[in-house]
Backbone bond lengths (Angstrom), bond angles and torsions (degrees), N, CA, C in turn:
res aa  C-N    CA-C-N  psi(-1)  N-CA   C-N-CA  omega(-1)  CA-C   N-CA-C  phi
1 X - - - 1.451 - - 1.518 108.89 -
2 X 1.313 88.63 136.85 2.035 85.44 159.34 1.124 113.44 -124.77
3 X 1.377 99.33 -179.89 1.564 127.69 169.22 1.352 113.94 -7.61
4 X 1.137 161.30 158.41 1.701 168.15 156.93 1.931 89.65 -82.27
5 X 0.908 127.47 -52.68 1.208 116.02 -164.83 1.218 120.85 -100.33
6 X 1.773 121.35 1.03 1.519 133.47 157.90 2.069 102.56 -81.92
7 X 1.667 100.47 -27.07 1.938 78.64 -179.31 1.859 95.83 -86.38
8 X 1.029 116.54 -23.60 1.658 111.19 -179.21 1.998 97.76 -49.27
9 X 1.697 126.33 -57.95 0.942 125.30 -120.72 1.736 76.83 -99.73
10 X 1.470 117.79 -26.10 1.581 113.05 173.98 1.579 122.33 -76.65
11 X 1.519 109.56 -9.24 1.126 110.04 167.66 1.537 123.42 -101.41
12 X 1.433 106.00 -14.58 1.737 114.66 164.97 1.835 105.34 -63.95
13 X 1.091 103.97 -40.84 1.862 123.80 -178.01 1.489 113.38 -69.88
14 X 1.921 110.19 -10.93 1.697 101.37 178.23 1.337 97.36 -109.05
15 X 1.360 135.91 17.01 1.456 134.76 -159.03 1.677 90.17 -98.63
16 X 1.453 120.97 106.44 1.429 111.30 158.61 1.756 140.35 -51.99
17 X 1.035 117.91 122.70 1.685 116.43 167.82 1.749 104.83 -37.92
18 X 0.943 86.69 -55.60 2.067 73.10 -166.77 1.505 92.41 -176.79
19 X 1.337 104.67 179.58 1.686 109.30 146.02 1.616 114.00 -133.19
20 X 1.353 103.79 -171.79 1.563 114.03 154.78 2.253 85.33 91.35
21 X 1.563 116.22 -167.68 1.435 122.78 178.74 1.355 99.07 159.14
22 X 1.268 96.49 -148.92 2.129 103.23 -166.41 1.457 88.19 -63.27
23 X 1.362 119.69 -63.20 1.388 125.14 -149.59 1.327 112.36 -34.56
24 X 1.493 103.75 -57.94 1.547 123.88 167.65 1.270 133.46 -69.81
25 X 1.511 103.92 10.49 1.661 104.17 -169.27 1.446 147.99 38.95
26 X 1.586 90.37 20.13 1.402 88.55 169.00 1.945 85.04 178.42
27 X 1.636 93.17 142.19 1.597 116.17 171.55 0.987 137.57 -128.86
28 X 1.969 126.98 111.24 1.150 138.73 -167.76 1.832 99.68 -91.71
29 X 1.462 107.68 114.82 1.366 113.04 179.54 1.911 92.94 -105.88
30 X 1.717 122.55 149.81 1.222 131.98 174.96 1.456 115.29 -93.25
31 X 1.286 114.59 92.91 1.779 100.75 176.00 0.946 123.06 -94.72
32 X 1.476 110.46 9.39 2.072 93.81 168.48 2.048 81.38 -171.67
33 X 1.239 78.74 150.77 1.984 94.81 164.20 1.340 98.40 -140.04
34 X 2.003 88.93 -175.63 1.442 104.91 173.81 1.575 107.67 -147.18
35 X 1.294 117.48 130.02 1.315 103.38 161.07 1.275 128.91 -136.30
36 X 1.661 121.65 161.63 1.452 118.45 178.45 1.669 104.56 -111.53
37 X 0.876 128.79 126.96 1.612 129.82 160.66 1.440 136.94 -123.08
38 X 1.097 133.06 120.28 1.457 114.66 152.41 1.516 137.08 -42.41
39 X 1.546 92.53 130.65 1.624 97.71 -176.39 1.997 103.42 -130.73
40 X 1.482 92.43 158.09 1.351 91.07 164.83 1.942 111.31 -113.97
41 X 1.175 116.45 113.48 1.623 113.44 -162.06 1.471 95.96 -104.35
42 X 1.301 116.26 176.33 1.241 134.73 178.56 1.929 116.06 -178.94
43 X 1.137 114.31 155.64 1.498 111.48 -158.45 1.566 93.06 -133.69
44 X 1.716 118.78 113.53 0.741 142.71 -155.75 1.499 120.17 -79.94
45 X 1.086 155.79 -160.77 2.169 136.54 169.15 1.465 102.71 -91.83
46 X 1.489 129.34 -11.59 1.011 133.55 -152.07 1.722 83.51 -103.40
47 X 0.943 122.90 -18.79 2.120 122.01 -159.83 1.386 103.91 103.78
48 X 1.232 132.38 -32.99 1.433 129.06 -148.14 1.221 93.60 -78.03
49 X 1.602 101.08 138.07 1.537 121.69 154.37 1.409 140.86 -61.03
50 X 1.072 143.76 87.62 1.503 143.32 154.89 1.387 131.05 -53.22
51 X 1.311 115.64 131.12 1.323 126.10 177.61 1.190 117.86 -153.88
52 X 1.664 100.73 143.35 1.696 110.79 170.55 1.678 111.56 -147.98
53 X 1.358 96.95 164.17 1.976 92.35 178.20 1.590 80.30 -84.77
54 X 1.695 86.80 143.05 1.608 106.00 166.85 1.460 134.26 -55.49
55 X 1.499 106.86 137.94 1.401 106.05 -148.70 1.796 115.71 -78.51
56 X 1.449 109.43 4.83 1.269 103.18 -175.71 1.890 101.62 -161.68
57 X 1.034 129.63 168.68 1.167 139.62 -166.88 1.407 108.17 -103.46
58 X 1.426 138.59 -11.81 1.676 137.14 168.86 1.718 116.75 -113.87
59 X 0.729 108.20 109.83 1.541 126.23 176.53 1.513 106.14 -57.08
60 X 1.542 108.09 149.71 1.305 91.33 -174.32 2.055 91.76 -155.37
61 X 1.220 114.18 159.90 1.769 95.46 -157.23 1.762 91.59 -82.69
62 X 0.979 111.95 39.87 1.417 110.54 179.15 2.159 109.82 -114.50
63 X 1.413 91.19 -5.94 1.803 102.88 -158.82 1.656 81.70 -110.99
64 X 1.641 79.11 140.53 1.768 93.41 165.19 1.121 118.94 -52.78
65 X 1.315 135.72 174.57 1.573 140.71 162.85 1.451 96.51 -70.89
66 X 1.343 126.19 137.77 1.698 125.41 149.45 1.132 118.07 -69.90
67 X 1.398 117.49 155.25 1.777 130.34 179.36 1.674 98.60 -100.46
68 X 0.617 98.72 179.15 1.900 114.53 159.83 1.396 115.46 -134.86
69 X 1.131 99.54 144.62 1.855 110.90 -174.90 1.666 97.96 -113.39
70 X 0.928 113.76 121.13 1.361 119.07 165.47 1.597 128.71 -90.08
71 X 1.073 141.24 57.37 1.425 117.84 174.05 1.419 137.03 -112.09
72 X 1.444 116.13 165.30 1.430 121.71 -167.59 1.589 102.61 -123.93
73 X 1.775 111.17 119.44 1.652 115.48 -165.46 1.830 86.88 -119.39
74 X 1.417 110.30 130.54 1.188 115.26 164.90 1.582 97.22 -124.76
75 X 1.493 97.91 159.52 1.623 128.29 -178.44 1.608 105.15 -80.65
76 X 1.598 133.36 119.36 1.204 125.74 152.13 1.613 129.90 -69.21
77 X 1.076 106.66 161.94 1.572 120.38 -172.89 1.413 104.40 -79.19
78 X 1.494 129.69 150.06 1.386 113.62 167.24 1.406 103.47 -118.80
């Protein structure tokens, strides 16, 4: 697991600008998303938060419950 605020800053970092340009004649730029995910969290001796997407797809009564992280990242104007 890491940091709560290293998976926030790796998932602001997988959000594409857009695609397509001249070549293609035409350009879809992204100014805002939203997402919901599963996470497995945990709170460390220090306070700090940990998080990761869950490490496998079958639950088993041995695995924590997952949380969900919800967030919505929009693009500013310059």
């Amino acid at each position: 697991m890491r940091l709560l605020e290293h998976l926030l800053i790796e998932l602001a970092d997988s959000l594409p600008d857009g695609a397509g340009g001249e070549a293609y004649g035409v350009r879809v730029e992204v100014q805002s998303a939203e997402l919901t995910l599963p996470i497995e969290s945990t709170v460390g001796k220090d306070g700090e938060t940990f998080a990761s997407p869950p490490r496998g797809r079958q639950a088993t009564g041995f695995d924590a419950p997952l949380g969900k992280l919800r967030l919505a990242f929009a693009r500013g104007g310059a």
